[in-house]
N, CA, C and O atoms as a printed pandas DataFrame, in Angstrom:
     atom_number atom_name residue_name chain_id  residue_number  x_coord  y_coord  z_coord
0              1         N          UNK        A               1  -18.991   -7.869   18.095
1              2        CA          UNK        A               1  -18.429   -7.091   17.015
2              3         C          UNK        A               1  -19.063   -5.705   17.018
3              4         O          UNK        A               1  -20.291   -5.624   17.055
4              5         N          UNK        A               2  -18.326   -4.638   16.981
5              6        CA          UNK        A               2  -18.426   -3.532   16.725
6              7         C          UNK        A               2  -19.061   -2.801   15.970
7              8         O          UNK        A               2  -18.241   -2.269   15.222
8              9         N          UNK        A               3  -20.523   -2.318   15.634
9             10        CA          UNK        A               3  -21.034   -2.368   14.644
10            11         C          UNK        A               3  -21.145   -0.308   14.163
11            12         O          UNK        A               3  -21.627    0.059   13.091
12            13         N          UNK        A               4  -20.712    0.467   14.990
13            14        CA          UNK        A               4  -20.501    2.017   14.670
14            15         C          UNK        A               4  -18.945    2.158   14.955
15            16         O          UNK        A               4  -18.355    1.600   15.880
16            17         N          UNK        A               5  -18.401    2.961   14.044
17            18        CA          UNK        A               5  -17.497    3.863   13.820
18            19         C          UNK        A               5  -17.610    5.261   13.504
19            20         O          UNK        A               5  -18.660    5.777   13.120
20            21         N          UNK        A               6  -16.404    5.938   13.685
21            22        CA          UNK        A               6  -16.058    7.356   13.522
22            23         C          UNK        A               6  -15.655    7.390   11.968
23            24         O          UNK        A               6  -14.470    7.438   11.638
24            25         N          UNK        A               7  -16.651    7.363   11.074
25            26        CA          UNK        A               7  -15.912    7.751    9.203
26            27         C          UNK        A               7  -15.726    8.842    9.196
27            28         O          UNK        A               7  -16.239    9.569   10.047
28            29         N          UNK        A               8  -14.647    9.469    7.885
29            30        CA          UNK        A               8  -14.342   10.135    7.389
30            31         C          UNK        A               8  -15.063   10.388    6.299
31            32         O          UNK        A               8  -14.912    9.875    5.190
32            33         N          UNK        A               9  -15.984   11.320    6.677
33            34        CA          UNK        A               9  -16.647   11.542    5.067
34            35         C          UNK        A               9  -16.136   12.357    4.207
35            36         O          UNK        A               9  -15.320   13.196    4.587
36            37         N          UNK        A              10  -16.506   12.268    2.936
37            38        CA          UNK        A              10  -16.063   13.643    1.986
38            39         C          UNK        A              10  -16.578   13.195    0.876
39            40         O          UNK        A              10  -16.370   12.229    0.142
40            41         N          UNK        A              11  -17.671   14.562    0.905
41            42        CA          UNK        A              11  -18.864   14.706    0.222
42            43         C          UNK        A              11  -18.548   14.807   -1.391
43            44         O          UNK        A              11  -17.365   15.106   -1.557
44            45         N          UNK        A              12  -19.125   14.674   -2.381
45            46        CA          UNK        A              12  -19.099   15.238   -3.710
46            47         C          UNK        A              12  -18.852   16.781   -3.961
47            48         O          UNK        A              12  -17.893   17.296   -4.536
48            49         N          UNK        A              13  -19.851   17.336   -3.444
49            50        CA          UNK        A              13  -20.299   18.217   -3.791
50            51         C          UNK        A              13  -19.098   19.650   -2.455
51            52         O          UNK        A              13  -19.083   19.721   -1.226
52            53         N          UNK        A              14  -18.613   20.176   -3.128
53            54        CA          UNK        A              14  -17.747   20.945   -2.452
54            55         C          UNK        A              14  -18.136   22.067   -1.689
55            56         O          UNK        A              14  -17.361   22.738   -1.008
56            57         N          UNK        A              15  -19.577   22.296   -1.836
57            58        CA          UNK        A              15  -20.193   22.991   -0.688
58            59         C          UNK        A              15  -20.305   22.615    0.470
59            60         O          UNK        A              15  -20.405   23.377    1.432
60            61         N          UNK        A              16  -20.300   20.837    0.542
61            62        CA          UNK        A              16  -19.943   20.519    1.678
62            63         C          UNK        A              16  -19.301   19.796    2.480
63            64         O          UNK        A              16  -19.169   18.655    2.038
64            65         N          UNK        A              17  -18.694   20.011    3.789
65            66        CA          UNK        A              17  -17.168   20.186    4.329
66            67         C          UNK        A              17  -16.956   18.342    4.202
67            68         O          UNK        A              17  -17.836   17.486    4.290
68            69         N          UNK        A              18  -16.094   18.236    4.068
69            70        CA          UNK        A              18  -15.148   16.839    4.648
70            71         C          UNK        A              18  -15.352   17.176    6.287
71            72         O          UNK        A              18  -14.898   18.177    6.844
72            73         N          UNK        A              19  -16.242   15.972    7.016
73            74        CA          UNK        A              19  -15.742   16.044    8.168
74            75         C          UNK        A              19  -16.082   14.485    8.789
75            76         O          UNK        A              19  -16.157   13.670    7.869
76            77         N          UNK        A              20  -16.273   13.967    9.959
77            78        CA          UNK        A              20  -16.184   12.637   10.693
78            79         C          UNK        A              20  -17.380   12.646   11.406
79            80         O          UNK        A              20  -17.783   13.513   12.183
80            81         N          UNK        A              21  -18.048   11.336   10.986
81            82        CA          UNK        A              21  -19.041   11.392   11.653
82            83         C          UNK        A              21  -19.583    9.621   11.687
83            84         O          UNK        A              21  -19.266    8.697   10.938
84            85         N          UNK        A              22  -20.480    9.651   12.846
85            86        CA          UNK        A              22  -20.807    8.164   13.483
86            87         C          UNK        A              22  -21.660    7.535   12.269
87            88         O          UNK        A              22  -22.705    8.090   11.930
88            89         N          UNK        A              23  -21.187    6.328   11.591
89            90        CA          UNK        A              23  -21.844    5.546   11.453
90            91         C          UNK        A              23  -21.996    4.100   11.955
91            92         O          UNK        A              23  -21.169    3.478   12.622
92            93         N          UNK        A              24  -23.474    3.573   11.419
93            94        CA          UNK        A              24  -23.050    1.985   11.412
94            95         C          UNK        A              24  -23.723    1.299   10.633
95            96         O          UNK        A              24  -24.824    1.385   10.090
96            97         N          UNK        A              25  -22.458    0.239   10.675
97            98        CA          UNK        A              25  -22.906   -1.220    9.289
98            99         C          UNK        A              25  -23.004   -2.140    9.815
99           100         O          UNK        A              25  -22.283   -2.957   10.387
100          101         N          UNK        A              26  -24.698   -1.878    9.443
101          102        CA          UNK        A              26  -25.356   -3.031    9.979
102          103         C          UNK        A              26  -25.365   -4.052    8.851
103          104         O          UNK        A              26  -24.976   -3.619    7.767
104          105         N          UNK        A              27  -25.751   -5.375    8.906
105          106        CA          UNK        A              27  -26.208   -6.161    8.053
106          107         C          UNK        A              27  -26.876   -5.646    6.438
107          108         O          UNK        A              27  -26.622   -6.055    5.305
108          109         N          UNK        A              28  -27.602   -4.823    6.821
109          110        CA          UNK        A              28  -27.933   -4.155    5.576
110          111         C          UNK        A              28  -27.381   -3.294    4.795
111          112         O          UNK        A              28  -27.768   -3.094    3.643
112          113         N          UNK        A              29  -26.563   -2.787    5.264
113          114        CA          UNK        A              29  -25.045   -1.960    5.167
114          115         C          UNK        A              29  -24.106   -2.553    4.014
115          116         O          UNK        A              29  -23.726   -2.156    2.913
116          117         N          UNK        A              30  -23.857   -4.057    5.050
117          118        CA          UNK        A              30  -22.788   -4.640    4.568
118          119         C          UNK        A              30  -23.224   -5.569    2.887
119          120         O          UNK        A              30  -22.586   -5.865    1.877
120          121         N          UNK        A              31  -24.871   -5.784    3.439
121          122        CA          UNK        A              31  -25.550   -6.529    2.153
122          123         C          UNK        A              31  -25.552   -5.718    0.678
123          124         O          UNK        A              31  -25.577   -6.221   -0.445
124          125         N          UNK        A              32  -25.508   -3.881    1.165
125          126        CA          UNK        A              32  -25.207   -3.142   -0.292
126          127         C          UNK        A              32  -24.300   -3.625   -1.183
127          128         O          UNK        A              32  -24.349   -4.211   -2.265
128          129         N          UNK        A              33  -23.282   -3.140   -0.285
129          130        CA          UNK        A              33  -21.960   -3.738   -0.764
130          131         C          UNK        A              33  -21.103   -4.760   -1.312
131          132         O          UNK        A              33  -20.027   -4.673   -1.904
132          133         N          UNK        A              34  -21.968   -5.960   -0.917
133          134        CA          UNK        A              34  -22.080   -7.186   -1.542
134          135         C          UNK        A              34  -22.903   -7.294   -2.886
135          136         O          UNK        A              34  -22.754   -8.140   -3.768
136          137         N          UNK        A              35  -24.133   -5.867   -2.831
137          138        CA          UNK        A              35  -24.693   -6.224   -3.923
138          139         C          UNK        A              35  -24.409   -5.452   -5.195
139          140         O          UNK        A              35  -25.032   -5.442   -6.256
140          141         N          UNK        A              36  -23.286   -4.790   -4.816
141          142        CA          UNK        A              36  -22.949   -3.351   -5.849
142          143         C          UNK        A              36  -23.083   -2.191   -5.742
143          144         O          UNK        A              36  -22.388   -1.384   -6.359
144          145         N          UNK        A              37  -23.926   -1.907   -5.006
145          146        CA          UNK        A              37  -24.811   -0.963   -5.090
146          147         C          UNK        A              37  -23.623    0.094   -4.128
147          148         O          UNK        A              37  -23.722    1.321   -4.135
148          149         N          UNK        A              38  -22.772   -0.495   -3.513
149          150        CA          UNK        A              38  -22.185    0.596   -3.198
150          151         C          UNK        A              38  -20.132    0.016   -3.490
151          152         O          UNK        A              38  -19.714   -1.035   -3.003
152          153         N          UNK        A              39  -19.339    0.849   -4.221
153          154        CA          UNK        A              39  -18.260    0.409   -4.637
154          155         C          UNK        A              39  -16.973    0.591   -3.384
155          156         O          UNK        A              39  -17.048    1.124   -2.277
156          157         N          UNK        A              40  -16.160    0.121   -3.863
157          158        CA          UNK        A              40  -15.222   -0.261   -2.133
158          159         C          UNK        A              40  -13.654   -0.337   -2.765
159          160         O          UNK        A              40  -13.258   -1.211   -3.538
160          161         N          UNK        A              41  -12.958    0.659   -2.307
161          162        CA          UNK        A              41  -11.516    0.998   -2.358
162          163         C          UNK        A              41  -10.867    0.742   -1.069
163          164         O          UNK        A              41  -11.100    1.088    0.089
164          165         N          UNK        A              42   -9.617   -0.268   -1.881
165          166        CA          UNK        A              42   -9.029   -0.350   -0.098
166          167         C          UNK        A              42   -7.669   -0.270   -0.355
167          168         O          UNK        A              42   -7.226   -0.539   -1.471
168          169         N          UNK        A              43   -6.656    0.224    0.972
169          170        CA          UNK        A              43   -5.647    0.071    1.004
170          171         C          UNK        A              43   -5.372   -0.925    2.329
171          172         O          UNK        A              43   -6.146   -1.756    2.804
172          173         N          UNK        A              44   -3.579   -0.456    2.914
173          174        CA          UNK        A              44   -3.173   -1.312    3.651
174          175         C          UNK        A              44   -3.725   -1.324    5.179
175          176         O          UNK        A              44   -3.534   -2.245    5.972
176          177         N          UNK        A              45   -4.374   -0.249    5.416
177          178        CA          UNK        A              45   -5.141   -0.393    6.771
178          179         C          UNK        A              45   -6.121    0.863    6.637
179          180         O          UNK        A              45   -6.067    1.695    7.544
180          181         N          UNK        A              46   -7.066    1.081    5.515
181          182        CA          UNK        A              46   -7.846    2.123    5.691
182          183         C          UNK        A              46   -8.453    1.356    4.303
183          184         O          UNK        A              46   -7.713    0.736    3.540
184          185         N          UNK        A              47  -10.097    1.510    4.069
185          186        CA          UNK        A              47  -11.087    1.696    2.631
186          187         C          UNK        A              47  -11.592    1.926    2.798
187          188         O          UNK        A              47  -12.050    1.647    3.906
188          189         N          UNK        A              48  -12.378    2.951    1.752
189          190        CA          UNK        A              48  -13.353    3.582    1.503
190          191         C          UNK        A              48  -14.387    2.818    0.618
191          192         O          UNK        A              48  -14.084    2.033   -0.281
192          193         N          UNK        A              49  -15.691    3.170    1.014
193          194        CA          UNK        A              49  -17.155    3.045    0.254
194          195         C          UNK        A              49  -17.410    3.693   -0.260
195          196         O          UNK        A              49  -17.588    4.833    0.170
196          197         N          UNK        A              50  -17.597    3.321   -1.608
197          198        CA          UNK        A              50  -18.555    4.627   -2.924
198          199         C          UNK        A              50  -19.192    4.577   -3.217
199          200         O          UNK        A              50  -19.402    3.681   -4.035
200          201         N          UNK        A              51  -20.259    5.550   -2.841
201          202        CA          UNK        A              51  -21.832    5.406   -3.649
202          203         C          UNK        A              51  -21.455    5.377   -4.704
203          204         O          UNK        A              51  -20.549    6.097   -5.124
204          205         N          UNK        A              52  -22.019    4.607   -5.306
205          206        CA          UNK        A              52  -21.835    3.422   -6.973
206          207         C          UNK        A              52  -23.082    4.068   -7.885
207          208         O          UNK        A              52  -23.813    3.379   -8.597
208          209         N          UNK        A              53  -23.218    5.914   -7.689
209          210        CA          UNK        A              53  -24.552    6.100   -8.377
210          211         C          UNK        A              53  -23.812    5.739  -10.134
211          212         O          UNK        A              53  -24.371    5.550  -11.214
212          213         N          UNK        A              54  -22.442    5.767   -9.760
213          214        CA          UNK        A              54  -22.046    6.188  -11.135
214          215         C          UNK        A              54  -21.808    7.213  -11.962
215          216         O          UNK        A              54  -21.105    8.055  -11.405
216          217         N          UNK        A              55  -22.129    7.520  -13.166
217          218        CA          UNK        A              55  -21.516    9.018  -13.730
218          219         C          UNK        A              55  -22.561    9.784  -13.320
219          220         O          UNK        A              55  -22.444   11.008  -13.370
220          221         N          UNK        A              56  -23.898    9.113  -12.790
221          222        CA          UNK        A              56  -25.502    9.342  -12.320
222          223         C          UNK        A              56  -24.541   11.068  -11.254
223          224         O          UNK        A              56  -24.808   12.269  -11.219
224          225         N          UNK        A              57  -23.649   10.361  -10.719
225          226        CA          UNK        A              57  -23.159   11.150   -9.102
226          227         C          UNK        A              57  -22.704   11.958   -9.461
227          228         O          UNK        A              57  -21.978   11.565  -10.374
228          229         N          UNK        A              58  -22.587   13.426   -9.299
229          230        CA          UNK        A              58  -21.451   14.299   -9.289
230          231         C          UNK        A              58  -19.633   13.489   -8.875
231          232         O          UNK        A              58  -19.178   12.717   -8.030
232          233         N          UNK        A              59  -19.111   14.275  -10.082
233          234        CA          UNK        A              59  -17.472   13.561   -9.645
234          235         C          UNK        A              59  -16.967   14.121   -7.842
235          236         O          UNK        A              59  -17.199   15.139   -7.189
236          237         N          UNK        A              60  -16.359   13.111   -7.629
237          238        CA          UNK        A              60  -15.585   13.478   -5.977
238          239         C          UNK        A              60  -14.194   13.849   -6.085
239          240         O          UNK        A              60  -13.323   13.034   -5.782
240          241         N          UNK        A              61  -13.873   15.173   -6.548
241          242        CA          UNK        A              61  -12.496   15.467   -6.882
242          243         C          UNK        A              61  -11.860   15.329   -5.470
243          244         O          UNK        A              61  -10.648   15.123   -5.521
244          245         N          UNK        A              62  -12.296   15.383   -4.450
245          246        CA          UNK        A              62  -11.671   15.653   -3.155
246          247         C          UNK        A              62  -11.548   14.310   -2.319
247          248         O          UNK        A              62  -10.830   14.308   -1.319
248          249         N          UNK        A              63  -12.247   13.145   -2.714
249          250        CA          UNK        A              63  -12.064   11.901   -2.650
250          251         C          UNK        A              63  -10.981   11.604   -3.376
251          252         O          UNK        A              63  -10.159   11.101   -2.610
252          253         N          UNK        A              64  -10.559   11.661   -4.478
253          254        CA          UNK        A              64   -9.823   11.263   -5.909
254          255         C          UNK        A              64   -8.518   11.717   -4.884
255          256         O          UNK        A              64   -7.974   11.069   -3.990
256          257         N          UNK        A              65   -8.314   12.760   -5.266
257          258        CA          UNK        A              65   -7.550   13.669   -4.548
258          259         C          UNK        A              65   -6.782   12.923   -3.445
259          260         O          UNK        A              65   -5.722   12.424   -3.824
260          261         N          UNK        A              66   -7.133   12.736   -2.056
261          262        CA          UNK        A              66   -7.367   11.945   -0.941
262          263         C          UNK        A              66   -6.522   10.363   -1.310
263          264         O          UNK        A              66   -5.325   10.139   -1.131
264          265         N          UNK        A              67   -7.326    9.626   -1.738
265          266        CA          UNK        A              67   -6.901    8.240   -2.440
266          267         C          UNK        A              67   -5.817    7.993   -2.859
267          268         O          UNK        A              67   -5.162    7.017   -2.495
268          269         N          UNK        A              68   -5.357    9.034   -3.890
269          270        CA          UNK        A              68   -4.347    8.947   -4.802
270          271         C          UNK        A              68   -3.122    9.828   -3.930
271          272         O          UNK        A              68   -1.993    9.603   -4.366
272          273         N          UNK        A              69   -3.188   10.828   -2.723
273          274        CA          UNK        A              69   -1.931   10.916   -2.199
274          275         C          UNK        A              69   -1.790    9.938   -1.024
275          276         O          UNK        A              69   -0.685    9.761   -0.511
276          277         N          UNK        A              70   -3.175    9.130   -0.472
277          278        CA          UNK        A              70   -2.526    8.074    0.452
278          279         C          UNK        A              70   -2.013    7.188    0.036
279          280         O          UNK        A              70   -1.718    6.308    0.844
280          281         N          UNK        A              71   -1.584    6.947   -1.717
281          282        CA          UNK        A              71   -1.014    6.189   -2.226
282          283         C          UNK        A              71   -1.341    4.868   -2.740
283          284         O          UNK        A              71   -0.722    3.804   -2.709
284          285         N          UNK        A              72   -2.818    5.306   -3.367
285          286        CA          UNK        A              72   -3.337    4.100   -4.293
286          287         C          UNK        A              72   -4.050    4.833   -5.309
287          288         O          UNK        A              72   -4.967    5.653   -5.288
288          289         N          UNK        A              73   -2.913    3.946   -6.765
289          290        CA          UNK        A              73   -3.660    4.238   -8.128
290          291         C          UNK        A              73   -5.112    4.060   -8.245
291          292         O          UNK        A              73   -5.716    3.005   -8.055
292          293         N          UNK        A              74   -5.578    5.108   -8.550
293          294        CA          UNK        A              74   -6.651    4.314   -9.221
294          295         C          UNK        A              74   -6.837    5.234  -11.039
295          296         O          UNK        A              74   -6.357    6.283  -11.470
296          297         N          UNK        A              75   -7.822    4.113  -11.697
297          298        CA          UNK        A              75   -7.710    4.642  -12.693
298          299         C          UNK        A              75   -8.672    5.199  -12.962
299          300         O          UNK        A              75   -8.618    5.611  -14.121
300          301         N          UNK        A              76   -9.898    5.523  -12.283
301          302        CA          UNK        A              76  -11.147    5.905  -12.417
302          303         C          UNK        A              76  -11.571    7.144  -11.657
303          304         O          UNK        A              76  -11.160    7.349  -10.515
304          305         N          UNK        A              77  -12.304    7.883  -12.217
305          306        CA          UNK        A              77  -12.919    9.269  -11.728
306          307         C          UNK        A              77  -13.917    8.480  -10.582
307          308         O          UNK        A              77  -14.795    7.641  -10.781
308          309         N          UNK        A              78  -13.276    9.276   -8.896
309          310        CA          UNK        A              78  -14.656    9.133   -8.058
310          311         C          UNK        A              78  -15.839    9.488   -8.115
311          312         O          UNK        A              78  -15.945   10.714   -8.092
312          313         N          UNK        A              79  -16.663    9.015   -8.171
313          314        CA          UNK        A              79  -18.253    9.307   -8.059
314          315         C          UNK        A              79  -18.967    9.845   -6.610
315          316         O          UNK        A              79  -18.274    9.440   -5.677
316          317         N          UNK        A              80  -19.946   10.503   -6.208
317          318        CA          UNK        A              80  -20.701   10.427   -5.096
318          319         C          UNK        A              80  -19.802   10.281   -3.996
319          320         O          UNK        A              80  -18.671    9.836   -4.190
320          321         N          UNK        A              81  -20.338   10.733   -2.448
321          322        CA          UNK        A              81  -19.882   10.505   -1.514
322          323         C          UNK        A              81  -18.759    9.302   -0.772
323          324         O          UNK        A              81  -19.107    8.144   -1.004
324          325         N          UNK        A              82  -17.998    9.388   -0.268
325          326        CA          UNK        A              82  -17.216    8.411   -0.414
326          327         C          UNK        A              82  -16.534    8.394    1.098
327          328         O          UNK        A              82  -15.768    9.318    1.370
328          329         N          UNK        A              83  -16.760    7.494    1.967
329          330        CA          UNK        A              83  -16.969    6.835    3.259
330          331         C          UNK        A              83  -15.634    6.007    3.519
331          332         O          UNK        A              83  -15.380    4.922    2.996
332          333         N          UNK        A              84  -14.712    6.793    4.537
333          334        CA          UNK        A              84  -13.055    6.510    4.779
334          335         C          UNK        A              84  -13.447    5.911    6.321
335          336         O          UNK        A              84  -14.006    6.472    7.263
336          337         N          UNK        A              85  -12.961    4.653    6.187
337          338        CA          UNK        A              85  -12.685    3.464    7.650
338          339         C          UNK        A              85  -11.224    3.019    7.965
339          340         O          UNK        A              85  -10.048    3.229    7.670
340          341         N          UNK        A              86  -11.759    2.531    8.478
341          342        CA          UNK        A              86  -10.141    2.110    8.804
342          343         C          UNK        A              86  -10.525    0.065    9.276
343          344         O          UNK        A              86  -11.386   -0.411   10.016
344          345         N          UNK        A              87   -9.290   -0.707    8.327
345          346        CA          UNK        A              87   -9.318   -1.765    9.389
346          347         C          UNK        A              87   -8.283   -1.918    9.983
347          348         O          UNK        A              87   -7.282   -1.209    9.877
348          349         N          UNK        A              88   -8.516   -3.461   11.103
349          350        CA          UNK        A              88   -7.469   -4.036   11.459
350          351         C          UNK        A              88   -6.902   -5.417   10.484
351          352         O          UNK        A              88   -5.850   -5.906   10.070
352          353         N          UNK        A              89   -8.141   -5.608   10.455
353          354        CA          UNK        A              89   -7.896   -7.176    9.656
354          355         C          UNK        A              89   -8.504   -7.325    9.059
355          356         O          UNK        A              89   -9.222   -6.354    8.822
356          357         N          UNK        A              90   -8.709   -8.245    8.503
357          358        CA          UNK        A              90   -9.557   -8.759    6.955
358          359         C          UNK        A              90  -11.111   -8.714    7.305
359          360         O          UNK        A              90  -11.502   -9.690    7.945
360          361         N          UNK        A              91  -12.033   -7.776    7.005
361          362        CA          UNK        A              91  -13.298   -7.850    7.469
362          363         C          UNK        A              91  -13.761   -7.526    9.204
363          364         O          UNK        A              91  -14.641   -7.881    9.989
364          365         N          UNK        A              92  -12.751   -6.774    9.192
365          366        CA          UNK        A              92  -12.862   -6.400   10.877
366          367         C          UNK        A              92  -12.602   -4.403   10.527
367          368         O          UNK        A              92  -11.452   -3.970   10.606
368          369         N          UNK        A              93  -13.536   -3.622   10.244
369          370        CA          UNK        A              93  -13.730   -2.343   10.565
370          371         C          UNK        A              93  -13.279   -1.641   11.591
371          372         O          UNK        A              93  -13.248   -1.862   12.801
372          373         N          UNK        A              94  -12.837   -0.516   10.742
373          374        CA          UNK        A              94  -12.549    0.251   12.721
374          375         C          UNK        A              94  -12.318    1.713   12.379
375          376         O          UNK        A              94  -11.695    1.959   11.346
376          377         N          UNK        A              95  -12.912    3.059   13.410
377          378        CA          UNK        A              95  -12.250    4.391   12.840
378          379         C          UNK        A              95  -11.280    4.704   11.895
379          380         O          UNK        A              95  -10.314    4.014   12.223
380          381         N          UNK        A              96  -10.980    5.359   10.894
381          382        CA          UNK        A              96  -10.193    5.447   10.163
382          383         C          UNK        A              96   -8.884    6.022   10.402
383          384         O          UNK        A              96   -8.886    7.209   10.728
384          385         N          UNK        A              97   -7.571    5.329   10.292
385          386        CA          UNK        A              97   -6.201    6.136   10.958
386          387         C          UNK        A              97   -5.893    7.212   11.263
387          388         O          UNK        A              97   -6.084    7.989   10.327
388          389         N          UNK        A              98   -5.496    7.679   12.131
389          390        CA          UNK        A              98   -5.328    9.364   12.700
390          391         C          UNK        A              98   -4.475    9.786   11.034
391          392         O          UNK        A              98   -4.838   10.713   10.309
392          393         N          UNK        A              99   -3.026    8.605   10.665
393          394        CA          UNK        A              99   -2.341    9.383    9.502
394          395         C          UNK        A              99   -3.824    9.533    8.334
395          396         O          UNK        A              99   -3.716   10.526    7.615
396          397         N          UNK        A             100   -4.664    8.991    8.174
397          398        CA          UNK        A             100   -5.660    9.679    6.921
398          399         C          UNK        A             100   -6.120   10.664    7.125
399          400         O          UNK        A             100   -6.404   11.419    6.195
400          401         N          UNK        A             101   -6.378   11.028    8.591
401          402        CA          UNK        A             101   -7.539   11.821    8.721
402          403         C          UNK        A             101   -6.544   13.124    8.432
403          404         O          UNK        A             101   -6.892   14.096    7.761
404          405         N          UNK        A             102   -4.909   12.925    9.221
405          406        CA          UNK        A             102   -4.375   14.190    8.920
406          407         C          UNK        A             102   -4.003   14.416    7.590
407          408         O          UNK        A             102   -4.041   15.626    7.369
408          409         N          UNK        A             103   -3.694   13.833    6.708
409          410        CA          UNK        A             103   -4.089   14.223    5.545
410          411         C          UNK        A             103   -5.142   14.709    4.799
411          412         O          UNK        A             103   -5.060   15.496    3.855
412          413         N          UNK        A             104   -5.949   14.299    5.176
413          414        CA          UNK        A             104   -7.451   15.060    4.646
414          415         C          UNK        A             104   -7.732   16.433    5.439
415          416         O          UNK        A             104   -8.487   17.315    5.028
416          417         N          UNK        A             105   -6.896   16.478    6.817
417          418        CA          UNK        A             105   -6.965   18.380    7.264
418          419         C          UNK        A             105   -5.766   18.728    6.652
419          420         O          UNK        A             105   -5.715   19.949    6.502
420          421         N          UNK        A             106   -4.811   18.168    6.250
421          422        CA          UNK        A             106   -3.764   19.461    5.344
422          423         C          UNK        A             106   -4.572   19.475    3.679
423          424         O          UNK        A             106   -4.773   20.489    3.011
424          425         N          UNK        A             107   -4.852   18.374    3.380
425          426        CA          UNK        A             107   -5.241   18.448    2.007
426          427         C          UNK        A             107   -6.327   19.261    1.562
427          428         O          UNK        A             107   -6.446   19.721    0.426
428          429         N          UNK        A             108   -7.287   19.449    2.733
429          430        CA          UNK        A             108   -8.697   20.233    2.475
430          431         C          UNK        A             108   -8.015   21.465    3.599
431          432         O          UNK        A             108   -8.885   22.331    3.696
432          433         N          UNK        A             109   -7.208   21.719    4.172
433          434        CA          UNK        A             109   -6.622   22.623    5.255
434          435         C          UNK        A             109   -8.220   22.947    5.991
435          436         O          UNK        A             109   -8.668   24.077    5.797
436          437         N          UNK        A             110   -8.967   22.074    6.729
437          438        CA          UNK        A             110  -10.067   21.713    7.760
438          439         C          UNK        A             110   -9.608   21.160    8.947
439          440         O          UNK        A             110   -8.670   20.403    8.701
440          441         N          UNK        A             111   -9.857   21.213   10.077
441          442        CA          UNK        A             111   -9.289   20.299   11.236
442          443         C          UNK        A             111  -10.581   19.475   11.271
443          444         O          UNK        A             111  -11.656   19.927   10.879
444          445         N          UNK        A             112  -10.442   18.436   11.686
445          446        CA          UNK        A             112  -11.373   17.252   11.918
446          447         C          UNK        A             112  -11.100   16.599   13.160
447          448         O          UNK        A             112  -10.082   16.011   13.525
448          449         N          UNK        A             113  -12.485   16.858   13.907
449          450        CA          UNK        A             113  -12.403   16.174   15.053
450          451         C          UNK        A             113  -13.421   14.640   14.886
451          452         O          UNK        A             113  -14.484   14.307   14.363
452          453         N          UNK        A             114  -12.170   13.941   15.804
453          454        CA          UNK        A             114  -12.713   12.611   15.679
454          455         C          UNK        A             114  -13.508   12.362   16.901
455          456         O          UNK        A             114  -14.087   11.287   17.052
């Protein structure tokens, strides 16, 4: 199993850029997330991870933003940094879809290399 991918980040804080970069989830990664500590939005073949600082975080208008034109309600203001994947299947991770990423370069008008 595959344990690094190419995410889509996009930061809180608007000084700095939305761009793609290597991570990996390791065991301890995945154990946050199980424990809260980090919150998890998903759609039909792409979710994102949210640092879960809470209202603690600066809001992520550019996450929010993002989410809600790939076409999932949500009803809540994003928090903190917020970490775009992509799956195939149920618990199987993978780079996040070329269609997200090009939305996030027209939406932030940035090119992003994967």
């Amino acid at each position: 199993m595959n344990n690094s991918f190419n995410a889509l980040i996009v930061p809180a804080a608007l000084a700095h850029p939305v761009h793609i970069k290597c991570v990996d989830l390791d065991i301890t990664a995945r154990l946050r997330v199980l424990q809260g500590e980090i919150g998890f939005i998903s759609s039909v073949d792409w979710f994102a991870y949210l640092d879960n600082g809470g209202t603690r975080s600066a809001e992520n208008v550019r996450a929010e933003v993002l989410i809600r034109e790939a076409g999932v309600e949500i009803e809540e203001t994003i928090h903190g940094t917020a970490t775009f994947l992509g799956h195939t299947s149920p618990g199987e991770e993978s780079d996040p879809p070329r269609h997200l990423i090009r939305l996030a370069e027209q939406l932030f008008d940035m090119p992003l290399a994967a």
